[in-house]
C-alpha positions, 0 to 999 in steps of 0.5 A, a space after each residue: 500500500 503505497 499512495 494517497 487516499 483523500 479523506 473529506 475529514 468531518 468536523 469534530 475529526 483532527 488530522 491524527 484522528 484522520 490517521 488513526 481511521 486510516 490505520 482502524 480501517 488498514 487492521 479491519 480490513 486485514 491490510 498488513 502494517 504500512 506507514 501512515 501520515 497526513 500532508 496537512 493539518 485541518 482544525 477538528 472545526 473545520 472539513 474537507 480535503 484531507 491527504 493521507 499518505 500511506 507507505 512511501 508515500 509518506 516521504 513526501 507528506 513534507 512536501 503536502 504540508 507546503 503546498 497551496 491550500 483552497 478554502 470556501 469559508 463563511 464570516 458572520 460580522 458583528 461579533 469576535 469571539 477569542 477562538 476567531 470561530 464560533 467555538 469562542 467566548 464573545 470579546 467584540 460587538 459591532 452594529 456595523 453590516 457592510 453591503 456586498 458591494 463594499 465587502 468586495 471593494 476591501 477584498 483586493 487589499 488582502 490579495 497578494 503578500 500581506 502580513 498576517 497575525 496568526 490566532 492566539 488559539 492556535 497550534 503555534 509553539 511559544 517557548 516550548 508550549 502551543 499558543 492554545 494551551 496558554 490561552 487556555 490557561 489564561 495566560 498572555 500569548 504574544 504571537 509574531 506577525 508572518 508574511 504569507 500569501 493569498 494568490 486569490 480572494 473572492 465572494 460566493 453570494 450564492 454559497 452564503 451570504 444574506 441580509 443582516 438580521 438583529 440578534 436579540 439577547 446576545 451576551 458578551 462571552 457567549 456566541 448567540 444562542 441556538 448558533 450552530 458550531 459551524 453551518 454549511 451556508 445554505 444556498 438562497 435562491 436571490 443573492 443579495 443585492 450589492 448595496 443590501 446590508 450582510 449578516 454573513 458572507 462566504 468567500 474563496 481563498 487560496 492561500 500558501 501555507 501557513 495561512 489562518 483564514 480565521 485571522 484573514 476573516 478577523 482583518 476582513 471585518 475589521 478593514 470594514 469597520 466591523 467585527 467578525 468570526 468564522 462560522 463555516 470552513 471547508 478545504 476543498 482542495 489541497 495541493 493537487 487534491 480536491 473534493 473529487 478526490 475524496 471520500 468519507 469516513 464510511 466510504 473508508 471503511 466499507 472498501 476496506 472491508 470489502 478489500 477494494 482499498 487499491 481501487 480508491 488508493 491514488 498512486 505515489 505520483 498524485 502528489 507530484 504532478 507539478 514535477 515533471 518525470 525522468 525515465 531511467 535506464 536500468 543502470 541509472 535506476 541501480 546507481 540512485 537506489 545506491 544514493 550515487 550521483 548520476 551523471 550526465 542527465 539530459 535535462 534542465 535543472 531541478 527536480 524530477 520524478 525519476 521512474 524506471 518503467 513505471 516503477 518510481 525510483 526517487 525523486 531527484 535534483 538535477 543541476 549542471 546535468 547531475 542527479 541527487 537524490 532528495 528522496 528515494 522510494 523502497 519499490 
């Protein structure tokens, strides 16, 4: 078993929790022992694409954890909790409801290389200890600014979004009563009009890794004079993965029951298809599966997804017409 299988991790699931279902699902459906990891955190609150790497795929779960991400996500303005979602205590109100129009107008100036500051209930490490758990404990967390990227920004009106509503009896450290921990937005069949005053909206992001995008919500709000959290937040896709990849909990166990793991397991190269392949001859397979340099390569400089036949070898660093390898694979 050596590829990808893409989980469209529930809520209420963390990313170690993904793997020890993947590894539940290996025993039960008497698959021998292989090794099993994930290519990207996703937060217990949040679904969606979630790359399991099983085997020798796991060498370039590092890799997955670099790569681009996409997010559909909702932001409900006029309270910020502490969490940025809507798991937090209420620390901010706000009477202010921007229009679509001006929610679209500010989305340019987060678009690009922006600074960022990540959330203080985050997985962060200060001196040693995870940002959550001193915020939890009630202590000060003083986190750094990052720079980050944010190749595209743009509004779904039609996968959320809709006129702003009072709400009545909101206490301060407590999100509304009756709000769902997350939502997924419901479709309405008149998007709201430019100028009509929003309660929430949904919006797109792909981002570069290391991007909160419950602290680009929180800048969202503020740069429209308002506050704002997180109710909704799904990747759907991560690096070359997407939803049409994946599968659920259940469609999981089942194959593996009925042992059709292979039929849904996507091969090593899946998680590469940004680097273009080398074919090797027999004698240059042996010489990378010995960690030797190989010379004299026909091809421009950098890195290569080396095969013999359709068999992967290693992937591999070409510079002057020298191959090193960066990762080499036990098939």
């Amino acid at each position: 078993m050596n590829g990808w299988l893409i989980l469209d991790k529930p809520l209420g699931l963390g990313s170690t929790q993904g793997v020890s279902a993947v590894k539940r699902a290996l025993r039960e459906g008497g698959y021998g022992k292989a090794k099993v990891g994930h290519g990207g955190t996703l937060d217990p609150l949040a679904s969606g694409v979630l790359p399991i790497a099983l085997g020798e795929a796991t060498k370039l779960a590092g890799r997955m954890l670099d790569s681009d991400k996409v997010y559909d996500f909702t932001v409900r303005f006029g309270v910020e909790t502490d969490t940025l979602d809507a798991e937090g205590k209420v620390i901010a109100e706000s009477e202010v409801r921007p229009s679509l129009a001006e929610v679209e107008a500010v989305l340019p100036r987060f678009t690009g290389a922006i600074e960022q500051m990540p959330p203080v209930y985050s997985a962060l490490k200060v001196d040693g200890q995870r940002a959550y758990d001193l915020a939890r404990a009630g202590e000060e967390v003083v986190l750094k600014s990052r720079a980050v990227t944010v190749f595209s920004l743009h509004s779904s009106p039609e996968r959320g979004g809709g006129p702003a509503k009072p709400v009545e009896g909101l206490e301060r450290g407590t999100v509304p009563p009756g709000q769902p921990l997350q939502h997924s937005p419901a479709a309405s069949g008149t998007p709201p009009c430019s100028g009509e005053e929003l309660q929430e909206i949904t919006l797109t992001a792909h981002v570069s890794k290391g991007t909160y995008i419950r602290s680009l919500a929180r800048d969202i709000a503020l740069a429209l004079g308002t506050v704002g959290h997180v109710t909704y937040l799904r990747r759907i896709k991560a690096g070359p993965f997407d939803l049409s990849h994946a599968i659920s909990l259940d469609k999981l166990a089942e194959a593996a029951k009925a042992r059709e793991l292979e039929q849904i397991l996507l091969p090593l190269r899946a998680g590469l298809d940004d680097i273009p392949a080398l074919s090797l001859t027999p004698d240059q397979a042996g010489a990378l599966r010995q960690g030797r340099v190989l010379g004299g390569i026909a091809a421009d400089d950098g890195q290569y997804f080396a095969c013999l036949h359709d068999v992967p070898v290693a992937l591999i660093e070409v510079q002057a017409r020298e191959g090193r390898v960066v990762r080499g694979f036990n098939l």
